[in-house]
ZAPA-168184 format. One record per residue (C-alpha): residue in three letters; residue number from 1; x, y, z. Coordinates in nm, 3 decimals, padded with zeros to 5 digits, always signed. Layout:
N
{"ALA",NUM,{X,Y,Z}}
...
END
This chain:
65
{"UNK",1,{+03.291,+06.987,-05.377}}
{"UNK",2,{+02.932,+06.934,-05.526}}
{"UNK",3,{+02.908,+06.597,-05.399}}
{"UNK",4,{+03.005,+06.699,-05.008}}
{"UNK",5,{+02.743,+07.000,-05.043}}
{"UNK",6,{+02.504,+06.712,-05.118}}
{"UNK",7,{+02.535,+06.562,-04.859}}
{"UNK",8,{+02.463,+06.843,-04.615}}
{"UNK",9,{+02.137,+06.810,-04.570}}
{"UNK",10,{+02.136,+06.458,-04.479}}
{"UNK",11,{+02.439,+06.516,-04.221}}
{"UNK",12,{+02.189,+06.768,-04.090}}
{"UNK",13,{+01.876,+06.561,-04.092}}
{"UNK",14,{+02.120,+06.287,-03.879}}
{"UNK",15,{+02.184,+06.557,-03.634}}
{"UNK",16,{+01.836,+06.662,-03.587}}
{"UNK",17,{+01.715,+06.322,-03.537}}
{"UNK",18,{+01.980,+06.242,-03.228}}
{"UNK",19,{+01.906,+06.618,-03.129}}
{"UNK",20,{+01.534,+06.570,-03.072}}
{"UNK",21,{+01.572,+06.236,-02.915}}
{"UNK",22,{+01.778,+06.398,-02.634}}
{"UNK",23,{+01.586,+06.684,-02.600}}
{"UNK",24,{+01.291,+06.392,-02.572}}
{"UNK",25,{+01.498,+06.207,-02.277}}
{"UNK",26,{+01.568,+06.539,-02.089}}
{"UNK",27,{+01.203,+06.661,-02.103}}
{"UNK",28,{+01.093,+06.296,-01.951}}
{"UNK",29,{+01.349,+06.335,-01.615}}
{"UNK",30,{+01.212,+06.686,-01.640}}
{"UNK",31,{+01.573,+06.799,-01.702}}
{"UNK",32,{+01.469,+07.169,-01.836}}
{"UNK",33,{+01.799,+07.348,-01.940}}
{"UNK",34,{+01.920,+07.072,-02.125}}
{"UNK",35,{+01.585,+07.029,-02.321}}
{"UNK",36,{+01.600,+07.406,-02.368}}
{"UNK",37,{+01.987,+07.422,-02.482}}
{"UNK",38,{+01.915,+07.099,-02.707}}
{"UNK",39,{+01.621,+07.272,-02.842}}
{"UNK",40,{+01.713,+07.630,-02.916}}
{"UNK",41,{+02.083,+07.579,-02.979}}
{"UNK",42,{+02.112,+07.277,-03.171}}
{"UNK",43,{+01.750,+07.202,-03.297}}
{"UNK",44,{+01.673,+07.531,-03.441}}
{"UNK",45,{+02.012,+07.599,-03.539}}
{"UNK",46,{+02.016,+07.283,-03.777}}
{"UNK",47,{+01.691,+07.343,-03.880}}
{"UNK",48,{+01.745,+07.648,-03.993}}
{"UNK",49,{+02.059,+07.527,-04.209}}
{"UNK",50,{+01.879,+07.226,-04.372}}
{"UNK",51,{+01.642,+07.494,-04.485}}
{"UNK",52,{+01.927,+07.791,-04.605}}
{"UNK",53,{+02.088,+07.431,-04.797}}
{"UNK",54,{+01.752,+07.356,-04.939}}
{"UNK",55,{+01.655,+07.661,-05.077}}
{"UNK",56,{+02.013,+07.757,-05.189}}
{"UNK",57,{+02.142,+07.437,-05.357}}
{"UNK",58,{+02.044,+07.389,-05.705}}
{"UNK",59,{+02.059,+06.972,-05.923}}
{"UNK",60,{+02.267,+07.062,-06.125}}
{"UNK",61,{+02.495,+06.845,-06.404}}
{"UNK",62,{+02.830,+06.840,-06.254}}
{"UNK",63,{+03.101,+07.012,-06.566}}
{"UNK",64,{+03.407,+06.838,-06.670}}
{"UNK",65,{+03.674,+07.098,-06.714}}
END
């Protein structure tokens, strides 16, 4: 389980960058409500969980029970 909680962070970082490069395309055919959904829904959203994951996710030595 340590291991996959990780990795979060990085599966979020990989989500943000395809995020903003659609939210990029849709702003440049002046496509509005999809920049808008891409930005506030997904954008933010992941954002927001690379941060909670961040702050909430201590190194620590993995115990051998």
């Amino acid at each position: 389980m340590p291991v996959q909680i990780s990795r979060l962070p990085h599966a979020h970082e990989i989500v943000l960058e395809e995020a903003r490069a659609m939210a990029r395309r849709a702003a440049e055919k002046g496509d509005d409500g999809t920049n808008d959904i891409i930005v506030s829904d997904v954008i933010r959203r992941n954002e927001l969980q690379v941060w909670f994951i961040a702050e909430h996710v201590v190194e620590m030595p993995l115990a051998h029970v």
